[in-house]
PASEBA-1860 file (N, C-alpha, C; in nm, 3 decimals):
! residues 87
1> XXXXXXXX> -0.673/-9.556/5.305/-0.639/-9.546/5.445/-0.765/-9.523/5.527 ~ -0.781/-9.620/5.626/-0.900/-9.562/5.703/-0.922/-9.504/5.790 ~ -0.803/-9.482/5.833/-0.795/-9.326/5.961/-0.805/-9.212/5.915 ~ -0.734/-9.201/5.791/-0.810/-9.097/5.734/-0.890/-9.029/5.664 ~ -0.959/-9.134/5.620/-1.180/-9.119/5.575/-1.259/-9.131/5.652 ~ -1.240/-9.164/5.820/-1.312/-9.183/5.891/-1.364/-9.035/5.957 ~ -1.319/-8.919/5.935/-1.337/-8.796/6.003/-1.486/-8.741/5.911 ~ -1.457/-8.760/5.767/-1.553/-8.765/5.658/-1.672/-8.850/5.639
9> XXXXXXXX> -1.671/-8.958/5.714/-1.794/-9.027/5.727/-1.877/-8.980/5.863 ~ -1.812/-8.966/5.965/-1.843/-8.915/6.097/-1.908/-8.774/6.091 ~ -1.876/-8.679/6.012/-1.913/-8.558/6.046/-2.048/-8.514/6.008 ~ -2.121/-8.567/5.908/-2.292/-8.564/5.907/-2.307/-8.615/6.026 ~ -2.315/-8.722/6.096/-2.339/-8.739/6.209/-2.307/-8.643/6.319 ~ -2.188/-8.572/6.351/-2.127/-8.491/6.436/-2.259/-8.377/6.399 ~ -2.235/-8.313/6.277/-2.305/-8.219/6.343/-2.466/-8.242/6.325 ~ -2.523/-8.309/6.325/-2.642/-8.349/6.310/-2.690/-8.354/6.489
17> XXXXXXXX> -2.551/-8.408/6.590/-2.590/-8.431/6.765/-2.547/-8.277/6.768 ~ -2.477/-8.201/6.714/-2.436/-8.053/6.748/-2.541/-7.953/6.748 ~ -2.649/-7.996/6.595/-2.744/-7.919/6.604/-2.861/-7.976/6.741 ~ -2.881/-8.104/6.787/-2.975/-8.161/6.823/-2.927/-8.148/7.002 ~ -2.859/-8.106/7.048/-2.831/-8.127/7.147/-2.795/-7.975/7.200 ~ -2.818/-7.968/7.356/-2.818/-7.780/7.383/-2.675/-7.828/7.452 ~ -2.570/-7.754/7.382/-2.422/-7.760/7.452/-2.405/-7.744/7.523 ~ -2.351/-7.758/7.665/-2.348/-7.609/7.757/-2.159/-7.612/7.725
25> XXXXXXXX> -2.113/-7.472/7.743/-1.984/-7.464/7.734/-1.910/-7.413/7.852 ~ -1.815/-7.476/7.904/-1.788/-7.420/8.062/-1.692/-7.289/8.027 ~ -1.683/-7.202/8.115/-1.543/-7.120/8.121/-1.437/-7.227/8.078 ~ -1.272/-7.099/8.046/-1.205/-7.169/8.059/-1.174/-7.147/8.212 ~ -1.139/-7.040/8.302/-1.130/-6.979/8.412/-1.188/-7.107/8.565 ~ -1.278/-7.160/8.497/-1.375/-7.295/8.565/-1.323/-7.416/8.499 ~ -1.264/-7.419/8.427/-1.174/-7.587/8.403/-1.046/-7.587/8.450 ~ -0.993/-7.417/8.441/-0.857/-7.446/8.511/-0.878/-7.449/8.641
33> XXXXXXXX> -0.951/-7.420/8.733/-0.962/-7.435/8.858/-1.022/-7.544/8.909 ~ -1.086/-7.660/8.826/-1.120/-7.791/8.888/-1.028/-7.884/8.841 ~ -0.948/-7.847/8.719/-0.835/-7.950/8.720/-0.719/-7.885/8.767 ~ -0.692/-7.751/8.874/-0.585/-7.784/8.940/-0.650/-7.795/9.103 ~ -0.738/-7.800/9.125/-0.841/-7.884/9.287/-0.817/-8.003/9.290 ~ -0.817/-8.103/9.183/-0.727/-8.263/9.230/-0.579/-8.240/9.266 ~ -0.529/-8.181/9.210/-0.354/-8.203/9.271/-0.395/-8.176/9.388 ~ -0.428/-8.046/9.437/-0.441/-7.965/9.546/-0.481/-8.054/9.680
41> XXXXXXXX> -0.571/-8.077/9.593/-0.690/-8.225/9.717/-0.583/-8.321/9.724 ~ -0.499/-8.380/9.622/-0.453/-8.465/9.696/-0.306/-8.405/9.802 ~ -0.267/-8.331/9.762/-0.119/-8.310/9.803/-0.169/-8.280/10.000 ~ -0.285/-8.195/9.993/-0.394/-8.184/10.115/-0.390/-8.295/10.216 ~ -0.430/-8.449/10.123/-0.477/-8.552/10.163/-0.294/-8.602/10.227 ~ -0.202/-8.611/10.136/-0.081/-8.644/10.229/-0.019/-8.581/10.294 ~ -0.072/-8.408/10.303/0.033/-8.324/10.388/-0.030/-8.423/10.505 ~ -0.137/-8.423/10.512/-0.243/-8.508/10.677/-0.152/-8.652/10.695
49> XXXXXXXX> -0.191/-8.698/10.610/-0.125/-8.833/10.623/0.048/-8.825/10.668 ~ 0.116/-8.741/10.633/0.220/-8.720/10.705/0.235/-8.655/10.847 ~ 0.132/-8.614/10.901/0.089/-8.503/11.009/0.039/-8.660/11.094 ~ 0.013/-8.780/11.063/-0.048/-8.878/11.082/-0.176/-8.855/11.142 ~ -0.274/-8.797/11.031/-0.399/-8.762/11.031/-0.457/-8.696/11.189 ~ -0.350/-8.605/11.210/-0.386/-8.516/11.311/-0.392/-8.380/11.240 ~ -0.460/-8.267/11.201/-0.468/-8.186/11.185/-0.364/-8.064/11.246 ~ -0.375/-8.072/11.353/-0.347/-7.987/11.472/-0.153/-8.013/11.497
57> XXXXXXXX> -0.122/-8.100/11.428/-0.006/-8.154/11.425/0.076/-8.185/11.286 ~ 0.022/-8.065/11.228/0.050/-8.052/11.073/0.173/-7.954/11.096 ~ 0.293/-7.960/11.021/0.404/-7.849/11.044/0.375/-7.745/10.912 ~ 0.371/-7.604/10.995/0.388/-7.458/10.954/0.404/-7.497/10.808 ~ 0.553/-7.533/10.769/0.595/-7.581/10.679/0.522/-7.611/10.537 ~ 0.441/-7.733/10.562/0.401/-7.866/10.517/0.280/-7.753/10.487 ~ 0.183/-7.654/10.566/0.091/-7.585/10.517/0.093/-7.490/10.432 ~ 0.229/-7.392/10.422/0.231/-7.288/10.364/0.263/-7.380/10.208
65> XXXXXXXX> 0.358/-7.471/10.196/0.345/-7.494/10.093/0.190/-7.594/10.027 ~ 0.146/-7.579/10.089/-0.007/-7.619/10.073/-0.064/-7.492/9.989 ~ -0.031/-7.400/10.045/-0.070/-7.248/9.984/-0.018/-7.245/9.893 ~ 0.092/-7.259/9.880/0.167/-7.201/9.739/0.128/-7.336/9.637 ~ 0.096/-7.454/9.619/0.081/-7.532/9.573/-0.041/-7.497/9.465 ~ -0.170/-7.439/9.504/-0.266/-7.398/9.412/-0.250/-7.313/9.304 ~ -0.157/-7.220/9.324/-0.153/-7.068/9.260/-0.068/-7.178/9.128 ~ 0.052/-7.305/9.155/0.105/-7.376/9.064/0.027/-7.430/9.007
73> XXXXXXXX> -0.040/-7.499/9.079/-0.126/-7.586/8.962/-0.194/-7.513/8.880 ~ -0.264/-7.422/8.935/-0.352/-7.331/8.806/-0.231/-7.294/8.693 ~ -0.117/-7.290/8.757/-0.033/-7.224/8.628/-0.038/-7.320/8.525 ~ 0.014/-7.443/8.585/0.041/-7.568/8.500/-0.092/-7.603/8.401 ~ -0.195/-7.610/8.519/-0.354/-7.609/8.428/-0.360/-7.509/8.308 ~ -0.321/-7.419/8.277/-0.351/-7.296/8.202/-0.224/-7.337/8.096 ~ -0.115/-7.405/8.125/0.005/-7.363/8.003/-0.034/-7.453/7.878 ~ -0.006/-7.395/7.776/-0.088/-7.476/7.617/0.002/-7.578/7.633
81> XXXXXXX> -0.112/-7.720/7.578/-0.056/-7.810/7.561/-0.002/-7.863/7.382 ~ -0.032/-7.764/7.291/-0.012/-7.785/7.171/0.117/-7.827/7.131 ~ 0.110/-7.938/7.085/0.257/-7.996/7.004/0.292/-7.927/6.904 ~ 0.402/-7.877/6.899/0.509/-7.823/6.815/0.553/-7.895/6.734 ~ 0.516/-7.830/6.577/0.503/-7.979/6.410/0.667/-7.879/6.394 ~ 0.775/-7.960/6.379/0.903/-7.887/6.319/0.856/-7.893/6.194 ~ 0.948/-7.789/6.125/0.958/-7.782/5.960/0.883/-7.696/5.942
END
């Protein structure tokens, strides 16, 4: 099978760039907060577009849940994505 000898040929190589290369490792605290800044940015981008790119003519509404929208995404960003093996 060659999907699964291929992890075994690869890994002299793997860590050979692991030793040769300076990692940098981000927070996790800093990945959940730039992958929940795209939802955010966009949901931002159509509250406007529904406001028909008047700022000033954005409803109460349409902003507060702008607010509450971040505190979700970070949740969603943060919940494990690990698949569950039955048996």
């Amino acid at each position: 099978m060659p999907t699964a000898c291929w992890p075994k040929k690869r890994l002299p190589h793997v860590e050979d760039q692991v030793k040769l290369a300076n990692i940098k490792f981000t927070s996790p605290s800093a990945t959940v907060l730039r992958l929940a800044s795209g939802p955010t940015l966009l949901y931002t981008m159509l509250v406007f577009v529904q406001a028909g790119l008047n700022p000033l003519h954005t409803p109460l509404l349409l902003c507060l849940g702008n607010i509450a929208f971040l505190p979700e995404c970070c949740c969603l960003a943060d919940w494990p994505m690990h698949p569950t093996i039955p048996g």
